[in-house]
Structures are given as C-alpha cells and as structure tokens.
Steps between C-alpha positions, in 0.01 A plus 500: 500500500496166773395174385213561698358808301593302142271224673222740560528662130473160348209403712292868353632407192374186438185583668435808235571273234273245605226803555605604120444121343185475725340813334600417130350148524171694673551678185546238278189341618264742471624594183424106379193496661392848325607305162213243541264722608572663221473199257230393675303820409627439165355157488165654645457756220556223217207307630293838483574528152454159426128530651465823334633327178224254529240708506586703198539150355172405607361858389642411139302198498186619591518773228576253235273232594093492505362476864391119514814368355770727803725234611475458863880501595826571338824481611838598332869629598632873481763529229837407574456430884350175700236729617135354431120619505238318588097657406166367572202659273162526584197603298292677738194602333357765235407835573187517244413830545793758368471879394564411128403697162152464369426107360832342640436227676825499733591307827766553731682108583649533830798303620740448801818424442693378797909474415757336698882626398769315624884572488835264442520489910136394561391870643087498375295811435143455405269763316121514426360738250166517316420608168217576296504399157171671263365271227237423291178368684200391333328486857633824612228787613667811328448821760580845243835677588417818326423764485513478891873374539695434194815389638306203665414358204673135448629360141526129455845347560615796782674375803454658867750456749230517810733387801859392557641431885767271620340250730703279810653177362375177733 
C-alpha cells in the first residue's frame, strides 16, 4: 500500500467516524429531549390530580357543612409534593321541587365547583364540576316519587355528582 492510498483510508476513516459521533449526539439529543417531554407530561398529570384533589376536597366540605355556611374557596397542597389546588364554590340555587317520599320536605342545593391544580413546575390544570347536595327545606314543594318511580325518590343529606369536565386554563 503507497502513501497515497494510506492518505485516502485515513481521509474515509475519519469521515465515518465523524458520521458515527454525528448520529450518537442526534441520538443523544432526542433521547434528552424525549426525557422532558416526558417529565413534562409528568408535571401535567400532577396538576390534574391536584384539581381533581380539590374538588373531592371541596365535595367533602359541602357534605359536612349546611348550605349557607359553604366556604367560598379553599386551597391546600397534595401530600408530600409542592403541588397545590386552588377551588372557587358557588351556591347556585335550590331545586324546590324533588321526587321525595310522602311529607319530606327536601331540596336539592346546587353548586359549581371550579378547581385549579397546579404542579412543583408551574404546569396548571383547571376542573369544574357541579354537585347536588339534598337537604331539608321548609320552603320546598314536595312532588311524590312513588309509586310512579321509586328510585327517584331523594333522602336528605344525598350528594349528586351532576357534571364534571376539564375546562381551558386562561
């Protein structure tokens, strides 16, 4: 072999090995960036189950409180983690006018709950539900349940989930 043709086999050479390192930093690269898409995803489901944290939080409340006296907001932080909900409560109204047994005198309290999660890394999910809480209504206009329907028919301190749905964060 000439100088000439060593020359020329250095030349591929280094050429294939530059080709080689090329293609395992491309591969290095997309490997990293598939690791924060990854944590970022991570990061996004937290703030889901902070939100969705919040409004079983909020849920508890409104079971173990009257009506009137529902706190508006609440906040608090998921165990062991920097992620945080955020929930707004609103009384909307009574529905006077329930299928109930004979004599009861039952409304249904309707709220909104609207609950912002958010993780360690600042990704936000935000989650609106309403609920239906029965209770005891002096006021209430009592419409018979059976013998038409019995499984219509409300008892005081029941809790309907009516709606949940994730809704766009501003």
């Amino acid at each position: 072999m000439n100088a000439a043709q060593r020359g020329a086999t250095l030349a591929v050479g280094l050429v294939l090995l530059t080709l080689v390192m090329l293609l395992g930093l491309a591969g290095a690269s997309a490997a990293h960036v598939e690791r924060l898409l990854a944590q970022d995803e991570a990061f996004r489901e937290n703030a889901a189950t902070a939100a969705s944290a919040g409004i079983e939080m909020a849920i508890r409340v409104i079971v173990d409180t009257e009506p009137a006296d529902v706190p508006e907001h609440l906040t608090g932080h998921m165990p062991v983690s920097a992620d945080t909900y955020d929930v707004f409560l609103h009384l909307a109204g009574y529905e006077k006018a329930l299928p109930q047994a004979p004599g009861a005198h039952l409304a249904g309290a309707h709220f909104e709950i609207v609950s912002t999660g958010t993780s360690a890394r600042h990704a936000v999910d935000r989650q609106r539900a309403a609920v239906m809480r029965v209770v005891d209504f002096a006021e209430a206009t009592p419409s018979d349940c059976a013998p038409i329907v019995p499984r219509l028919c409300h008892e005081s301190g029941a809790l309907e989930r009516v709606s949940w749905q994730r809704i766009p964060v501003e």
